[in-house]
C-alpha positions in Angstrom: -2.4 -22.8 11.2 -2.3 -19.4 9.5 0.7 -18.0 7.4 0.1 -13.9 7.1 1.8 -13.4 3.4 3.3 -9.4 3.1 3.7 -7.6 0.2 4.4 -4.1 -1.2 4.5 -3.5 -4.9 4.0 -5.2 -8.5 6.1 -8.1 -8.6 5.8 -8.6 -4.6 1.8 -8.8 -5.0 1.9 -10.9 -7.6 4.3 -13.7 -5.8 2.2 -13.2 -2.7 -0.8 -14.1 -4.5 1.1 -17.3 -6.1 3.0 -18.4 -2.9 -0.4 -18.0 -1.2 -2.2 -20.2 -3.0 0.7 -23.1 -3.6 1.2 -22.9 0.7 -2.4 -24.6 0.7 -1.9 -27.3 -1.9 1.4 -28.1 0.0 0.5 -27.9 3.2 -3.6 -29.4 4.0 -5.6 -27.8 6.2 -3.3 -24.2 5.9 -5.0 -20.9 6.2 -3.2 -18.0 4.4 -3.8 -14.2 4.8 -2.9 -11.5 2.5 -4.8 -8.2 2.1 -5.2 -7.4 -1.7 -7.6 -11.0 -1.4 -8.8 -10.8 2.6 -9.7 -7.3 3.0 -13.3 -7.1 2.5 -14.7 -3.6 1.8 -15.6 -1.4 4.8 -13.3 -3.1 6.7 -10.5 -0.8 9.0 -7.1 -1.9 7.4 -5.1 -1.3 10.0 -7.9 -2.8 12.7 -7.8 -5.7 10.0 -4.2 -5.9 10.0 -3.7 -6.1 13.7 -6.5 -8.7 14.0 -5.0 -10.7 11.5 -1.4 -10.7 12.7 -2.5 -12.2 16.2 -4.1 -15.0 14.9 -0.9 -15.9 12.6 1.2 -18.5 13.3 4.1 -17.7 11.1 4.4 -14.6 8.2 6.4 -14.7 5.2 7.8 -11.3 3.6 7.9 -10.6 -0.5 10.8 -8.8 -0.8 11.8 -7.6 -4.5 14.7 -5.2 -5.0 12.2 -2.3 -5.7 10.6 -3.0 -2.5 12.9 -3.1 0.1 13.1 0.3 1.4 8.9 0.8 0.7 7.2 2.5 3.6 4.8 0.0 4.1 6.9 -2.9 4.0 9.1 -1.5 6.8 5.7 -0.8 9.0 4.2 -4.3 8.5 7.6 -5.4 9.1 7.8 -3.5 12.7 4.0 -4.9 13.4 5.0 -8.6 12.2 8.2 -8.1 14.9 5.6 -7.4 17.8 3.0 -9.9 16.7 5.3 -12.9 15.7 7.7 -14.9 16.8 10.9 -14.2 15.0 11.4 -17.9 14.4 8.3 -17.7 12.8 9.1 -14.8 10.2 10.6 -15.6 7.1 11.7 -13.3 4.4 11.4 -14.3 0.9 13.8 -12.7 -1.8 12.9 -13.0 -5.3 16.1 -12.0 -7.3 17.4 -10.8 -4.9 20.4 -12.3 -2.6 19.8 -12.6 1.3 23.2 -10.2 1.9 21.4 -7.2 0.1 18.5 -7.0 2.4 19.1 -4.1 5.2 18.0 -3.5 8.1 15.4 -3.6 9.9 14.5 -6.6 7.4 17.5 -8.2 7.9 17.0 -9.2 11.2 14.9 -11.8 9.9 16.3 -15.4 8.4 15.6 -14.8 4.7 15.4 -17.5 2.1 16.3 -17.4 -1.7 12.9 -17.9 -4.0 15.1 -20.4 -5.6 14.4 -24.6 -4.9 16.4 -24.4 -2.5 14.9 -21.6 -0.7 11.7 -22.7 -0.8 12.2 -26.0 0.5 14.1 -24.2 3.4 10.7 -22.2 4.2 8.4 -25.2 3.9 10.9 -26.5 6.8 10.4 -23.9 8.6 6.6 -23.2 8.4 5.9 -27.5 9.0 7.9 -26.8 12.1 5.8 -24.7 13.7 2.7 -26.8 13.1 0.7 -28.5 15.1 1.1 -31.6 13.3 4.6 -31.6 11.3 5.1 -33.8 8.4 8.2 -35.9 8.5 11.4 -34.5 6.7 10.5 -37.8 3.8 7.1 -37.4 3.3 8.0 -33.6 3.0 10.7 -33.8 0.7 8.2 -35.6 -1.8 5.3 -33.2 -1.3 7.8 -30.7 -2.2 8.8 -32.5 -5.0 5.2 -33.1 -6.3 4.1 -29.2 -5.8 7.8 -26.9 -6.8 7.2 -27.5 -10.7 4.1 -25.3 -10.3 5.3 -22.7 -8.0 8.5 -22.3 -10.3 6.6 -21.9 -13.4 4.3 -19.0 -11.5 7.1 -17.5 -10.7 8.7 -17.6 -14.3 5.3 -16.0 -15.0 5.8 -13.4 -12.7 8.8 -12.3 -13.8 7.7 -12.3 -17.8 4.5 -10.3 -16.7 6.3 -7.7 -14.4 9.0 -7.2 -17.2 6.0 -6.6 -19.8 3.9 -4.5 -16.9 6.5 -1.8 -15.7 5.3 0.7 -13.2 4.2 3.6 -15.1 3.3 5.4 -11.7 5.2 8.6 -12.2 3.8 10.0 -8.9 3.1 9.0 -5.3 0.5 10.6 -4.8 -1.7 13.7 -6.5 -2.8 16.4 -4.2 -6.1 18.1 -4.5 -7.4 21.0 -3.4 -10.2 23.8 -4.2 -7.5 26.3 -5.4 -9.3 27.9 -7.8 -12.7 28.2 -6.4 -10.9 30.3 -3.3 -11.9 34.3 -2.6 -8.6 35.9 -4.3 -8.0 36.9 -1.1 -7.5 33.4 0.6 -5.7 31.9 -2.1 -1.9 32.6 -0.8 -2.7 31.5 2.3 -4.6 28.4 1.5 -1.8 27.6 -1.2 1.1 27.8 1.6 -1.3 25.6 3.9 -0.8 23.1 1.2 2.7 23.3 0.6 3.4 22.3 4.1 0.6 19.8 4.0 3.2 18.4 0.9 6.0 18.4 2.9 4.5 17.1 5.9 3.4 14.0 3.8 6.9 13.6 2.1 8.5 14.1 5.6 6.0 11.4 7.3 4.7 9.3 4.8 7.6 8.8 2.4 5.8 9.4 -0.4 8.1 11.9 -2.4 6.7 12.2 -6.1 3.6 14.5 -5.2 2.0 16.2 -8.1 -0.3 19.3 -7.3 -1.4 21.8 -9.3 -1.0 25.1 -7.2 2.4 24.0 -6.5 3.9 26.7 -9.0 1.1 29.1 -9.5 1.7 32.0 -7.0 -1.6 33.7 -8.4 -4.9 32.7 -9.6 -4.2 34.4 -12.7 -2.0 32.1 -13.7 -4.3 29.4 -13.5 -4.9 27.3 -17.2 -8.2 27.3 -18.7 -10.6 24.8 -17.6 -10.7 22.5 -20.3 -6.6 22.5 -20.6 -5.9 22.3 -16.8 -8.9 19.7 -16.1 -7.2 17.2 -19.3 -3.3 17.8 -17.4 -5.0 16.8 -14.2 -6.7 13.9 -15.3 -3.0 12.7 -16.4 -1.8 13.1 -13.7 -4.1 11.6 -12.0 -3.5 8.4 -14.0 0.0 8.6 -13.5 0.0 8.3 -9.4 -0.2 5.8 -7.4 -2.7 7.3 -4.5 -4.9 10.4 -4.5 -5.1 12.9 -1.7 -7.9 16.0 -1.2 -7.9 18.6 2.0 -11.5 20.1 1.6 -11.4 22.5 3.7 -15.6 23.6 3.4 -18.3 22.9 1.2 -17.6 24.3 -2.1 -18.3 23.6 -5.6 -14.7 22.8 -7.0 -12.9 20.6 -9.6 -11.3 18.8 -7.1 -14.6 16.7 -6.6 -14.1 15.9 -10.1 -11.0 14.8 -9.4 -11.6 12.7 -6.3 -14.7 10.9 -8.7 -12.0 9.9 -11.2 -9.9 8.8 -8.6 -12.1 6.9 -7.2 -13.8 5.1 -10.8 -10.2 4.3 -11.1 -10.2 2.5 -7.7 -7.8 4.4 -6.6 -6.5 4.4 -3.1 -7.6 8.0 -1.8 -7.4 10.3 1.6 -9.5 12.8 2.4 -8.7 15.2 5.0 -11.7 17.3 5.7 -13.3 19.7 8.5 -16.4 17.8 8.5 -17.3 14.8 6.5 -20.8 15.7 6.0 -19.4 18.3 3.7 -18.6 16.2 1.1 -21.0 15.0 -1.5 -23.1 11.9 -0.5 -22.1 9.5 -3.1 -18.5 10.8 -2.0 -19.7 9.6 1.3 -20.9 6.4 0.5 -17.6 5.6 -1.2 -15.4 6.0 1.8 -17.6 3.7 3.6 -17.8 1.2 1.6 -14.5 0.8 0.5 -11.3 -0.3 2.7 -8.8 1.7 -0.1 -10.5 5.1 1.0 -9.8 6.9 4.5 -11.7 10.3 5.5 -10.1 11.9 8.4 -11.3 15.4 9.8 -9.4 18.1 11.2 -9.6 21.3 13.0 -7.2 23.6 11.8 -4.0 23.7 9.7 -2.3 22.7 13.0 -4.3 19.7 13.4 -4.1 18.4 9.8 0.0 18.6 10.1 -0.3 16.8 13.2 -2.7 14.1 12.0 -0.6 13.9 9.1 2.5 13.2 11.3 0.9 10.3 13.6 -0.6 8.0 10.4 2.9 8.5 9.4 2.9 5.5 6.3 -0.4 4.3 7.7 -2.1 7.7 6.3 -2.5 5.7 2.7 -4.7 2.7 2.6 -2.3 0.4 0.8 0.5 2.5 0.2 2.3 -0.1 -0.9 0.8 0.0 -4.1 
């Protein structure tokens, strides 16, 4: 039997990863999927995703009260709903009570992360097994394993409260702005507005830092040293990275995406032809499952490609 574990944020991940593991000393011979641990590098996320969904028997959801309205926890939701039975779907709220989740999570029967709770989703999971244990022999297997899943969870809750998110963006938007003609700059620069608003619009991601955004004319561009140290903050202060490379150029924005990346960031590029970037740029995005290169024809296309991924445009937005 497999149990897919969701998650989307701090405190979520961390019970994920705890709940994970204390499902397998419960429960012998129990296989449990969740992606910051199962992913391996290379692999297609979403392809991953859907793979791993139909050979799930049952899927519990880490739902925090930061969470709840995360783009990636409704999508993973919405694929769970097709993929799983909703018998077989169990919500679990850490402080948080089952009236406050909304829909579309609420259509889901939710348990408390409380003793209680938990017990209630062991019943559930043992009875969609192939071989259930009886309610006795369960009760004492819970008994022998809550201590240690309640004192993770304490843990949890002392290390989130000591390890707030200091993301103060969703996402940073690069761009070779100031290695443009000054011809091409205004036009290039309202490309990317709407690129901006297209991502807010289709992604959810609201809290977008990019540099151009207030700088009608290259003139008014910092000098290198000053801008390249405000980016770099930024950058450390968001949660994904984004480039549109429109053509081979030499531009800070590779700079950018290379600190991005050492930061193991998860990164989009959106470019005309991938061969345009830098080979170790390359490399990266191959190798690793938190980086996605798309390319695109025109403006027209990027909005539109923009528009499909919707929240699946991020690899691990959730973050």
């Amino acid at each position: 039997m497999k149990v897919f574990v969701s998650w989307s944020g701090t405190r979520s991940r961390l019970i994920a990863r705890e709940l994970s593991a204390w499902l397998k000393d419960v429960f012998q011979g129990i296989e449990t999927w969740m992606s910051e641990a199962d992913i391996k590098a290379g692999a297609r996320w979403a392809d991953k995703l859907s793979e791993e969904l139909q050979r799930s028997n049952f899927a519990v959801m880490c739902l925090t009260p930061e969470n709840m309205g995360s783009p990636w926890m409704l999508f993973e939701a919405g694929a769970i709903s097709r993929s799983v039975e909703r018998g077989g779907v169990v919500p679990y709220c850490y402080q948080l009570g089952i009236a406050e989740v909304p829909f579309p999570l609420s259509q889901f029967q939710g348990v408390v992360a409380d003793r209680e709770g938990t017990y209630k989703l062991l019943e559930s999971i043992n009875a969609v097994r192939q071989r259930t244990l009886p309610a006795d022999q369960l009760m004492r297997t819970f008994e022998r394993w809550w201590p240690d899943l309640e004192a993770r969870l304490a843990e949890v809750s002392a290390e989130s409260s000591n390890r707030a998110d200091v993301s103060k963006y969703d996402v940073f938007m690069a761009a070779p702005m100031a290695s443009l003609p000054a011809g091409d700059y205004a036009t290039f620069r309202l490309e990317m507005l709407n690129v901006i608003e297209q991502v807010k619009s289709s992604c959810g991601m609201q809290r977008i830092f990019f540099s151009g955004a207030d700088l009608e004319d290259p003139s008014q561009f910092q000098p290198a040293a000053v801008g390249a140290e405000e980016d770099f903050q930024a950058i450390r202060a968001s949660r994904n990275f984004m480039m549109v490379y429109p053509g081979k150029c030499l531009s800070s924005c590779l700079v950018e995406a290379g600190f991005a990346l050492s930061m193991r960031m998860p990164s989009v590029f959106m470019v005309r032809n991938r061969r345009d970037l830098p080979y170790m740029l390359q490399e990266v995005a191959q190798g690793r499952s938190n980086v996605h290169v798309f390319e695109y024809r025109d403006s027209e296309d990027l909005l539109r490609s923009i528009k499909n991924s919707g929240v699946r445009l991020f690899p691990d937005c959730r973050r």
